[in-house]
N, C-alpha and C positions, 0 to 999 in steps of 0.2 A: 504494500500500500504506500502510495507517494504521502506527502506533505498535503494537511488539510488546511488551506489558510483561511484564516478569521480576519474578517476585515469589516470598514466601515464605509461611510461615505467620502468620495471626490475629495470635498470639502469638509474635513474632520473638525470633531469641535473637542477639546480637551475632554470630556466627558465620553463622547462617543469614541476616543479612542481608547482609554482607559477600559470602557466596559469590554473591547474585543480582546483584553490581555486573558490568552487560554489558559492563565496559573489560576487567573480569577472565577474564569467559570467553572472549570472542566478538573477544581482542585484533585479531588481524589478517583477522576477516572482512568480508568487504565488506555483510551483512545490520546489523553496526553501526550505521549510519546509521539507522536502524528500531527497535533497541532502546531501551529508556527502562524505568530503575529503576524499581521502587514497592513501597509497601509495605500490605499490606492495616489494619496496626490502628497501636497507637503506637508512639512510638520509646524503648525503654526508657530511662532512664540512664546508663547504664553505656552502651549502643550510642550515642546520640546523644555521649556524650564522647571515645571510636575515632574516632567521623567527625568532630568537631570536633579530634581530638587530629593526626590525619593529613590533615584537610584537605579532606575530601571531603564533597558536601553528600548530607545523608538525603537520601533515593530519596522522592520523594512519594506523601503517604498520598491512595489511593484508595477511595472508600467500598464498592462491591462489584465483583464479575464476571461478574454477571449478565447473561445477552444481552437486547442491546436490541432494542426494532422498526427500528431503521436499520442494526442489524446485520444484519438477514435482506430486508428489504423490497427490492423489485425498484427498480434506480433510477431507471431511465426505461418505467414500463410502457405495455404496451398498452391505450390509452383506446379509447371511445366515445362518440360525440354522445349527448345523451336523445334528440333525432328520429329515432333511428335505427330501423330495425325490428329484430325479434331476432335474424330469419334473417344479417345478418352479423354479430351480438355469437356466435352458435354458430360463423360459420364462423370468426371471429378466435379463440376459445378454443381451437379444433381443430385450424389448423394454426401457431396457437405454443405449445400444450399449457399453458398457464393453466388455472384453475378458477372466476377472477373480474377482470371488467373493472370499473374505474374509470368511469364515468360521465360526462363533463365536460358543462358548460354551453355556450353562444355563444362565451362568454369566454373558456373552458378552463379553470374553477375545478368544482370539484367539487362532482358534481351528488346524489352516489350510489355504491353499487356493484350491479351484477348481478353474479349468483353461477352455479356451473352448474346446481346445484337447482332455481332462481325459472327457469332457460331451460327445464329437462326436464319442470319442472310446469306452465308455460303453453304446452309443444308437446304435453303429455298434453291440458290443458284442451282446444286447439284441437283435437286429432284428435278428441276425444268429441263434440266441438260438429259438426264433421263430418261424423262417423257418424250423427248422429242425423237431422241436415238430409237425409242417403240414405235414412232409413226413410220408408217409408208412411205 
């Protein structure tokens, strides 16, 4: 589990910073260990001299909260060779319910991604090539 940050408003006011200090709320929980202060903008005056008055260090300023791609991305996904044919990049997408395989090289460095789109449009492409090969 990462780092739970406790934070307040933009614009902090001595009070609203003081109440996100995780010793103060979270005293005897064992998720402690995971909390960590911050603060989203500056440290007024008047605040940063409470914390330097009692001893306690400003909660560190973080630039946004915005999710990242490492927040959501799969950590260990399901790859694919480029040699591979598509018929197993369909059947690896279907029974671990993904929508896009990773591509890898010889190496294992990244070749690509197939998508489930580029699979349903070149098993359309092939079925028409096909159908047609049956006609007279």
């Amino acid at each position: 589990m990462g780092p739970i940050l406790v934070f307040g408003h933009r614009t902090p006011t001595t009070t609203r910073v003081a109440r996100r200090s995780p010793t103060r709320t979270f005293k005897n929980s064992p998720i402690l260990q995971h909390l960590r202060a911050a603060r989203l903008g500056a440290t007024p005056r008047e605040t940063a001299w409470c914390f330097e008055h009692f001893g306690v260090a400003v909660p560190e300023q973080i630039d946004h909260v915005r999710t990242r791609v490492r927040d959501v991305m799969t950590a260990d996904p399901f790859t694919i060779g480029e040699a591979e044919t598509m018929s197993p990049a369909g059947r690896i997408m279907r029974e671990h319910g993904v929508r896009g395989l990773p591509v890898v090289d010889a190496d294992g460095r990244s070749a690509g991604l197939i998508s489930e789109r580029v699979l349903a449009e070149r098993y359309l492409d092939e079925t028409e090539i096909a159908g047609f090969q049956r006609c007279p």
